[in-house]
Every structure is written in structure tokens, then in C-alpha cells.
C-alpha positions in Angstrom: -20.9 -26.3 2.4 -18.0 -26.9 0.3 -14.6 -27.1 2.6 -11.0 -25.7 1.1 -8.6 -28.4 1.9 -6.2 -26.7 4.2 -2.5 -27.4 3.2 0.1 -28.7 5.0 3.7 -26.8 5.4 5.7 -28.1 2.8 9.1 -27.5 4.6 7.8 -30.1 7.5 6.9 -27.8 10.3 3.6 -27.9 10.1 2.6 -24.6 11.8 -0.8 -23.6 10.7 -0.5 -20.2 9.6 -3.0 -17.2 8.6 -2.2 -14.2 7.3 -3.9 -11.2 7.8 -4.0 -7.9 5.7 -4.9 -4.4 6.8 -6.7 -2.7 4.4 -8.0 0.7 6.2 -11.3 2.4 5.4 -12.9 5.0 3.1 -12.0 8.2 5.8 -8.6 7.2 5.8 -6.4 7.3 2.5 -6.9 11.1 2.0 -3.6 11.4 0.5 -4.5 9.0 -2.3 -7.2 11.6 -3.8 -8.1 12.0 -6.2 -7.9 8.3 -7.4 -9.2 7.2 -3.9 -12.5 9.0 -5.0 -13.7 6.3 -7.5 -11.7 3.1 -6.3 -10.7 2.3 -2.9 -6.9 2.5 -2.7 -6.5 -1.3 -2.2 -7.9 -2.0 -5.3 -6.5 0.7 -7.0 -5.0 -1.4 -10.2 -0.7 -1.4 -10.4 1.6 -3.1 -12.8 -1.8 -4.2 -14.4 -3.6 -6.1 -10.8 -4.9 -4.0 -7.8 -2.6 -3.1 -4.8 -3.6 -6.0 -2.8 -3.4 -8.7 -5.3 0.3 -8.7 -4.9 -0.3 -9.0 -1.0 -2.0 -12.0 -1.7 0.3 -13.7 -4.5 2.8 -13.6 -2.1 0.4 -14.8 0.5 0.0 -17.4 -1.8 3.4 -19.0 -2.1 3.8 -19.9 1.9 2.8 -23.4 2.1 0.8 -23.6 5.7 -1.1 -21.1 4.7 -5.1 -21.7 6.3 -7.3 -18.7 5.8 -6.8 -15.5 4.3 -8.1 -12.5 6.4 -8.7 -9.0 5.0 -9.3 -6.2 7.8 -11.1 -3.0 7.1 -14.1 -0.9 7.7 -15.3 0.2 4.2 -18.7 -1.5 2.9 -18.6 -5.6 2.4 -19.7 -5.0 -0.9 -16.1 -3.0 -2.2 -14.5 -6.2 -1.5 -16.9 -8.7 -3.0 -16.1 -9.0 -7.0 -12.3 -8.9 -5.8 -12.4 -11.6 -3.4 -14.8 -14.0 -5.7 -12.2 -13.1 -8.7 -8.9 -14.2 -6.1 -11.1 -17.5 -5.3 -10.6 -18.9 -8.6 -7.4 -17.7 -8.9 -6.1 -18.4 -5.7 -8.4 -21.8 -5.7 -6.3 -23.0 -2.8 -6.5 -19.9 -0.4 -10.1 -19.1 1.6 -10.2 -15.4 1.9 -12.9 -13.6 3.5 -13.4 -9.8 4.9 -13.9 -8.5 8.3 -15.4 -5.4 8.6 -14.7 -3.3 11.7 -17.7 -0.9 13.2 -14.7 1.9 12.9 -11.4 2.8 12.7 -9.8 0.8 15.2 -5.8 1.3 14.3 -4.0 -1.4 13.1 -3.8 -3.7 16.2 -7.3 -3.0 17.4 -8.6 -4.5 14.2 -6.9 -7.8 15.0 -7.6 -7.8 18.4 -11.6 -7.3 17.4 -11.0 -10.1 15.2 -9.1 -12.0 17.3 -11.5 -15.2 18.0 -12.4 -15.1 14.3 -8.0 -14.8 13.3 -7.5 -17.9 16.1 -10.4 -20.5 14.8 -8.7 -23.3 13.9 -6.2 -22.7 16.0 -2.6 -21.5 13.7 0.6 -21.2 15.6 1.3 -17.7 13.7 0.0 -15.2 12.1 1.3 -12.8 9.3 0.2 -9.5 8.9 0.5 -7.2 5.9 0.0 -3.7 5.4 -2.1 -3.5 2.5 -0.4 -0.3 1.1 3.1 -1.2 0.9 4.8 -2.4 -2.2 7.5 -4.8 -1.9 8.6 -8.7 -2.9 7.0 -9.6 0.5 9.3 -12.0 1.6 7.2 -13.9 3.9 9.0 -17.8 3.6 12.3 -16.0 4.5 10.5 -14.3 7.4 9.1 -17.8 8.3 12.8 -19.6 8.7 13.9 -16.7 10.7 10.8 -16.9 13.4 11.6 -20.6 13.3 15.2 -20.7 13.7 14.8 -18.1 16.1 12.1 -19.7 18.5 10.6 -15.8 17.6 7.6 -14.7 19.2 7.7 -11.6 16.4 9.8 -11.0 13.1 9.5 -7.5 11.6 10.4 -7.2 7.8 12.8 -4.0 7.7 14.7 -1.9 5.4 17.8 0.7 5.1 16.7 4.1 4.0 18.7 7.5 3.5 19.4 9.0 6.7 17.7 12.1 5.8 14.4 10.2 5.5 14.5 7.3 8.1 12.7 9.8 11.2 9.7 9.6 8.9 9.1 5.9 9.3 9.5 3.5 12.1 13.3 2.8 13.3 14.5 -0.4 14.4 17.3 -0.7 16.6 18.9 -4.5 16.3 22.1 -6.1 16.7 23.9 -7.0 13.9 24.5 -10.9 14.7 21.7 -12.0 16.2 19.5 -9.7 14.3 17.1 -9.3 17.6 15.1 -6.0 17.7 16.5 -4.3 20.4 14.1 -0.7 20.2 11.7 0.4 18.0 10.3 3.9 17.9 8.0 5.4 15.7 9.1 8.5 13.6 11.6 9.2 15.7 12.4 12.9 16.4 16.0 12.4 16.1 18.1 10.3 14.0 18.4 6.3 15.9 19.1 4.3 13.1 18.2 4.1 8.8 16.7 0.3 9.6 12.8 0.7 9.2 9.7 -1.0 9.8 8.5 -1.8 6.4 4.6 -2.7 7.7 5.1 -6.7 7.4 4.9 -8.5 10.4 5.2 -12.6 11.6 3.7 -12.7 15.6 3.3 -15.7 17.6 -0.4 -16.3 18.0 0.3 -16.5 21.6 2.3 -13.8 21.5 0.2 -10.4 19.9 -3.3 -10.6 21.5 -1.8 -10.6 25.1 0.7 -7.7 24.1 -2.0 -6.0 22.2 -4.7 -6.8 25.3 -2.0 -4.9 27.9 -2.0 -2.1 25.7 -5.8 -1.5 26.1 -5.4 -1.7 29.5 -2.2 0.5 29.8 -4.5 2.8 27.3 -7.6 2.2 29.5 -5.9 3.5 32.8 -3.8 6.2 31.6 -5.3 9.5 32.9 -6.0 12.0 29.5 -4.3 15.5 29.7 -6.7 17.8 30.0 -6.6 21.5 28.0 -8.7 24.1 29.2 -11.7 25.6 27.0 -13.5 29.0 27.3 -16.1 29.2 29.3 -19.2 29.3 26.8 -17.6 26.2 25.6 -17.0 24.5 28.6 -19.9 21.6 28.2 -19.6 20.6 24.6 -15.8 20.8 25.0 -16.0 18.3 27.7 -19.0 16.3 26.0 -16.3 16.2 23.1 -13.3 14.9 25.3 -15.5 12.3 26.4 -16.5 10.7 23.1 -12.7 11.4 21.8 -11.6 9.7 25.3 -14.2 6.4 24.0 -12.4 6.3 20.5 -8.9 6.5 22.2 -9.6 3.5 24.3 -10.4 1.5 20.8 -8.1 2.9 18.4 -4.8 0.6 19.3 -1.6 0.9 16.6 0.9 -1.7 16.1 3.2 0.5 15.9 2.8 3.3 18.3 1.4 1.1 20.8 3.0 -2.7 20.8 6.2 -2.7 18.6 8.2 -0.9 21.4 6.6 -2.8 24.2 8.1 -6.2 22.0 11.4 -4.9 21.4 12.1 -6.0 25.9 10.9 -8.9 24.8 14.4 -10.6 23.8 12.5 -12.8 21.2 11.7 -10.0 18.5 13.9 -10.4 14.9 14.2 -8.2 11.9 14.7 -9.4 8.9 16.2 -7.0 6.6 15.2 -6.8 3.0 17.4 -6.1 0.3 14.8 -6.3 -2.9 12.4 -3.2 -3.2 10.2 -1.2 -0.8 7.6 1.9 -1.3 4.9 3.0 0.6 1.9 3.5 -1.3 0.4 6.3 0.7 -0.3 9.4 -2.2 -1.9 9.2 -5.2 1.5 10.2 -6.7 3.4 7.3 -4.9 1.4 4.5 -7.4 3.4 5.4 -9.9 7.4 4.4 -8.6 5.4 1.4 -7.0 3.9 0.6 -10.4 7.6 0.7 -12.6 9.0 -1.4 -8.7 6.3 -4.1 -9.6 6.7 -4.5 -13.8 10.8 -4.3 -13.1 10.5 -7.5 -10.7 7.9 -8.9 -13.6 10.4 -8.7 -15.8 13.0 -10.3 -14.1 10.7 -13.2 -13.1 9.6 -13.6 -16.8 6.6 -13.0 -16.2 4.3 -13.6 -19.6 2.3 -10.5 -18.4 4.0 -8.2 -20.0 4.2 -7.2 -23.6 6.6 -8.3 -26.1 9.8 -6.3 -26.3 9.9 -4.5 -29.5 10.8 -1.5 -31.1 8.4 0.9 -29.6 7.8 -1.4 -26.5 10.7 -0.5 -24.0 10.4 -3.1 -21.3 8.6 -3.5 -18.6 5.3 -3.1 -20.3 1.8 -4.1 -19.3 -0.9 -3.8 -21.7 -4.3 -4.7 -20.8 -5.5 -7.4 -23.6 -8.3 -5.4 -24.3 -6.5 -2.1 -24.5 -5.4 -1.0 -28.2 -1.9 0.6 -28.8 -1.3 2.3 -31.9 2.1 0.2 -33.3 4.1 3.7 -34.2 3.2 5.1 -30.8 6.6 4.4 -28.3 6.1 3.3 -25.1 7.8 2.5 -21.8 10.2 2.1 -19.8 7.5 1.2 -16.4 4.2 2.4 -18.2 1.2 0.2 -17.3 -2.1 0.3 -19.7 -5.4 -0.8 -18.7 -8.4 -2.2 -20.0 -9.8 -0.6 -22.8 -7.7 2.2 -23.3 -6.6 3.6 -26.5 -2.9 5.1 -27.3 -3.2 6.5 -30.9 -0.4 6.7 -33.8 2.8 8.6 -32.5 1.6 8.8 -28.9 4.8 8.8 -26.2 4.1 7.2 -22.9 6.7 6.6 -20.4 6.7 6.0 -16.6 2.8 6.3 -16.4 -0.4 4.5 -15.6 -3.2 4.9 -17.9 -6.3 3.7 -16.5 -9.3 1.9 -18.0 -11.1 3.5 -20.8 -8.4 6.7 -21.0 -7.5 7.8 -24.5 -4.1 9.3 -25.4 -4.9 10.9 -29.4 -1.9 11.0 -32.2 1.2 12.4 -31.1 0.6 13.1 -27.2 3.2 13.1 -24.6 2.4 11.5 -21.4 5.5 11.5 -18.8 5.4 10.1 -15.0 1.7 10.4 -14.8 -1.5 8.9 -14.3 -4.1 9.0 -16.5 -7.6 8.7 -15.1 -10.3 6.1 -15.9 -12.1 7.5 -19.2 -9.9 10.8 -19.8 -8.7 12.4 -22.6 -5.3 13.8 -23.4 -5.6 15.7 -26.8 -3.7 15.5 -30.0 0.4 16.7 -29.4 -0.6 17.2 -25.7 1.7 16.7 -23.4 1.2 15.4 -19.9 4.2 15.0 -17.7 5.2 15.1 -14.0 9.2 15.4 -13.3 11.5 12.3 -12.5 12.3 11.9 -8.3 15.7 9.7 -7.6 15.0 6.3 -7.2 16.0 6.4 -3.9 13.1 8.8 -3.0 10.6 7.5 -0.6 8.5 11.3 -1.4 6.8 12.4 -4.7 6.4 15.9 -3.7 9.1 18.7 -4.8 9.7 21.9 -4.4 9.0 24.6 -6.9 9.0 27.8 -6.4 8.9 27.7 -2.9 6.0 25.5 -3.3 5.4 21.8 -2.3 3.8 20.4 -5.2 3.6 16.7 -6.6 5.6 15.6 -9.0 3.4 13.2 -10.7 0.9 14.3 -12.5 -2.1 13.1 -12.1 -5.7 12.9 -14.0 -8.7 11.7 -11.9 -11.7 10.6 -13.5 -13.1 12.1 -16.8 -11.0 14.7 -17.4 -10.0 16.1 -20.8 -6.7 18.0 -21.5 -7.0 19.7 -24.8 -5.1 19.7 -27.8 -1.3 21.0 -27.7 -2.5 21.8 -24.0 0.7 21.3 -21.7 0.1 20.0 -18.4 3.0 19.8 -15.5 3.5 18.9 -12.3 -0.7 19.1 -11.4 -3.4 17.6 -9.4 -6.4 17.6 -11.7 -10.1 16.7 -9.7 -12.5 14.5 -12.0 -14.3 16.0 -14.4 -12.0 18.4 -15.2 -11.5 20.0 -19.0 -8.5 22.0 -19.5 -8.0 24.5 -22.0 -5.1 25.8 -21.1 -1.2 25.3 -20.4 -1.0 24.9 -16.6 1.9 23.9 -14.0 2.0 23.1 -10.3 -1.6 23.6 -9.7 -4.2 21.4 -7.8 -7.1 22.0 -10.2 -10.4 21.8 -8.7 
């Protein structure tokens, strides 16, 4: 069998180090319909390379690096053309997938793993969140664990005030930048530091803090609630099996985190480069224009040629033909395959593979779905959100609706058809003008 060399840290430690990235399962995800319905979110493809690719470039630049390991519980097989195409182009990087039997919440999945995470023995272990989009700075993380003597460093950032109770808080001091409490979605405001789902733990530290969990979860006694009498039986059969897939189902951060902060060696460090969650089909798109921005200012040769209809960032899929008179960017992502005809507009949008925009459409902070059509002087468009916004729902007329718009697979918006603010299921054709609909 043909070994990897394992490298050596380049900064002199040499503390073996693995990462690990979370990658969830086909019943989670819900919100990322209806693009989660033909590609698992992971590989979903932004700023031109699937979700978890940039995970792994990042990954990629620590220099102990050993193994890396993916942690999920869809089919072997979604994983298996993406991790044979990261092996030749991450030659120096084994990667391999661990499927769980279930859901098993983000700390159970390591803790399943765990003899499987510690073989050959590495001092620490990172672990990513696979749907998060940030610059991932894991070598920074890495000098703070080590100047710190840290048995955990959390990556963290500031938020609005308004939004923070919807993500983990941290509570640290200033100076010595030690976590001193951590709650998850707090009901009341604690602090606009949060938890942005990329961790650094001592191998020696998680699995016993993960281990009294279980045990804590094992031995807690489960409120009971108090069914009818004709459904007495099944209620209770039900309670039982839902009382078995408590037990297993152990989250970092409901469950450990907190339990870490009394532990006097857990550290934040606090990004100031980009951060998005990448939970809703809507939320690909910010993530998309986050990812060509840093691109761009890392010169990336990626990206198309500034021009006079190319407004940078750019990505154009080699394959992909672009009319020259149509116009498009700023943050607009095209992928393999498609076709943007003369006069076309695209801004703030991912077109997927095989899409076709015809002459003189309009396509505005939107996706367009693999193989769909947007007809001649269509226009597609959702409605800008602040850059500041970690949501891409709005309100309109006293409606919550997304404002991305969004074209699953296959579907065909018709000539000088307008199309706002909507959620269009595959296989849709639309004939109409419509606005802040799910169409299904």
C-alpha cells in the first residue's frame, strides 16, 4: 500500500495534528432546499469549488498536518469523486470519510471516531464546521493554543448586537483572551463575540470532556409529559427510542463548550477577516461574493480578466461561454457549461452548471439552477441585504420571504417573465410574473 509521507511542523513544534471536518447528513440541511435536493450541501459548488474545498485549502496550509478526516452520515459514495479529486490536488493531505450509523451531533461523531481520530497518536486536533465560510485561520489559532499551553481555542467573531443571541456567545477577558462562559443562543443579550464553528482541542483534552457528557446525559432523569390514555403505550414506546437517540446525539456546543469555559485553559481567537454561516440555500450567495472578494485580493488567477463587462471578482468556469457584450459582476460565479448570451446582466449570482441566461436577461442576487433557463429580457432578481446581515430572509408584506432568489434544477422562466424574491422547486416552468412565492 502506498504511504503519504506525513509532514513535519514547519514552525519546530512538531505536534502531530489532524483535522477534522463535520459534514452532517442528508436529513439535516433542510434549509438549504431546494439546492440540497440534487447535491449535498458540502459539495454544493461556491466561488467556482464546493463548500468544503475551502475547508480543506485551508487545511492544507498548516504544516503538521497528518490525516484529513471528514465526519458525516450520508452514503460513502457522495463523497468519493470529491475526495479522489482533493488527492491529487491536495497530493500531500490523506483524506478519508467516516460515516456515522446516524446523526450523532457534532461531538458524538468525534467521540464514535475517536480511536480512528487518535491513530497515530496527534497532540491536537482541529475541527471544522463544514458549513461556515470564512479565511479559516487555523496557523493563527495554532500559536495561540501554543503560547497558551490551551487545552481548547475557539475561532470567534463580533456580530451586531441585535443578532448575536442567535449564535453561540463567548464570554472572555480582554487580555488574556481566555473563554470565561459560553452559552448557546443565549436568551438574553451576554456578549456580540460568537462561536464561529472552528475549534483547536487538545487530544487529551475533548474525548474525556465529551465522555462526561455522555455520562452526565446517561444519568440525567428525562422529564416526563403526560399522554392520553389511548396513547399511553406507543407514547411511552416512543419516549423510549427518543430517550436511546438522546443518549447518542452529544453537541459541541450545547453539551461541552460551557463545561470548557471552568476549565481556565480555553482561548478565543477573534477573527477580523470574514464570517457567514452557510445554512439556507439563500445564504450561498453572500458566501459566494465573501469567497471571490478574498480571491481577488490574494490574486488569485481563478478569476476572469478584468474588462469592460467583467466587473471583478468573477469566476467563469473554463468550459462555460459568456457572450462578450453581456455585463457581468461584481461577486457572480459561472459554472461549467453554462451559457450567458449577448446583452445578458448578471450580478451577485451563481449560475450553476449547464444554466442558460438568453439575450438581454437580467439576473440579480440569485441562483440559477443546474440546467435552467431564464428567457430572452427576463429578469431574475432577489433584493440586496446589508453586508453586515447574517439572515437572507426579509420582510414583505408582512411576510418572511427570501431575498435571494433562487432556481432549483431544470426550471425555465419565460421570456420578459419577471421573477422576485422566490423559491422556485426543480422542474419548474414559469409563465408568468411572480414575487415572494415558494413555487412548488
Amino acid at each position: 500500500m502506498l504511504q503519504v509521507p506525513i509532514r513535519g511542523s514547519a514552525n519546530g513544534t512538531g505536534k502531530g495534528t489532524k483535522a477534522v471536518i463535520l459534514v452532517g447528513g442528508p436529513s439535516r440541511g433542510t434549509r438549504f432546499r431546494p439546492l440540497s435536493l440534487d447535491v449535498p450541501k458540502p459539495l454544493f459548488d461556491v466561488a467556482g469549488h464546493p463548500i468544503i474545498w475551502h475547508c480543506l485549502t485551508a487545511i492544507a496550509k498548516v504544516p503538521s498536518i497528518q490525516e484529513v478526516c471528514m465526519i458525516g452520515y450520508y452514503d460513502e459514495v457522495v463523497f468519493k469523486d470529491f475526495i479522489k479529486e482533493a488527492a491529487s490536488e491536495f497530493p500531500n493531505l490523506p483524506i478519508k470519510y467516516l460515516r456515522e450509523y446516524q446523526a450523532l451531533g457534532t461531538a458524538g461523531g468525534l467521540y464514535h471516531f475517536r480511536d480512528a481520530i487518535l491513530k497515530g497518536r496527534p497532540e491536537r486536533i482541529f475541527v471544522l464546521n463544514s458549513d461556515v465560510c470564512c479565511s479559516f485561520p487555523l496557523n493563527e489559532m495554532a500559536k495561540l493554543f501554543d503560547d497558551k499551553d490551551a487545552e481548547a481555542v475557539i475561532l470567534g467573531t463580533r456580530v451586531a448586537e441585535d443578532a448575536a443571541t442567535n449564535f453561540g456567545c463567548i464570554v472572555s477577558d480582554s487580555h488574556s483572551r481566555r473563554v470565561l462562559h459560553y452559552v448557546e443562543k443565549p436568551e438574553s443579550h451576554i456578549s456580540n463575540l460568537i462561536n464561529c464553528g472552528v475549534y483547536l482541542f487538545s487530544a487529551e483534552a475533548i474525548f474525556p470532556s465529551i465522555k462526561t457528557a455522555i455520562k452526565r446525559r446517561t444519568e440525567r432523569p428525562r422529564l416526563l409529559s403526560y399522554p392520553s390514555s389511548e396513547n399511553l403505550e406507543s407514547s411511552f414506546m416512543a419516549d423510549a427510542d427518543e430517550d436511546e437517540e438522546r443518549k447518542e446525539v452529544i453537541r459541541l456546543e450545547q453539551d461541552i463548550l460551557s463545561d470548557m469555559a471552568d476549565s481556565k485553559q480555553f482561548f478565543v481567537y477573534e477573527t477580523k477577516d470574514f464570517w457567514r454561516q452557510i445554512k439556507t440555500a439563500g445564504s450561498a450567495v453572500p458566501a459566494n461574493a465573501l469567497y471571490l472578494q478574498k480571491a481577488m485580493q490574494t490574486g488569485s488567477t481563478e478569476l476572469a480578466k478584468p474588462s469592460l463587462n467583467l466587473i471583478p471578482p468573477v469566476f467563469i468556469h473554463p468550459s462555460a461561454h459568456v457572450d462578450p457584450t453581456a455585463k457581468l459582476g461584481p461577486n457572480v460565479s459561472v459554472g461549467p457549461r453554462a451559457h450567458i448570451g449577448p446583452g445578458a446582466r448578471v450580478k451577485e449570482s451563481i449560475v450553476l452548471e449547464d444554466a442558460e441566461i438568453r439575450h438581454d436577461a437580467c439576473v440579480l442576487y440569485s441562483i440559477v439552477g443546474w440546467n435552467s433557463r431564464v428567457g430572452a429580457w427576463a429578469r431574475v432578481e432577489g433584493t440586496p441585504t446589508p453586508v453586515t446581515s447574517h439572515t437572507t430572509s426579509i420582510v414583505k408584506n408582512g411576510v418572511k420571504v427570501q431575498s435571494i432568489t433562487i432556481l432549483g434544477k431544470e426550471c425555465a422562466v419565460g421570456d420578459e417573465v419577471r421573477v422576485q424574491n422566490c423559491v422556485c422547486l426543480p422542474f419548474k416552468e414559469l409563465k408568468r410574473d411572480v414575487a415572494n412565492e415558494v413555487i412548488m
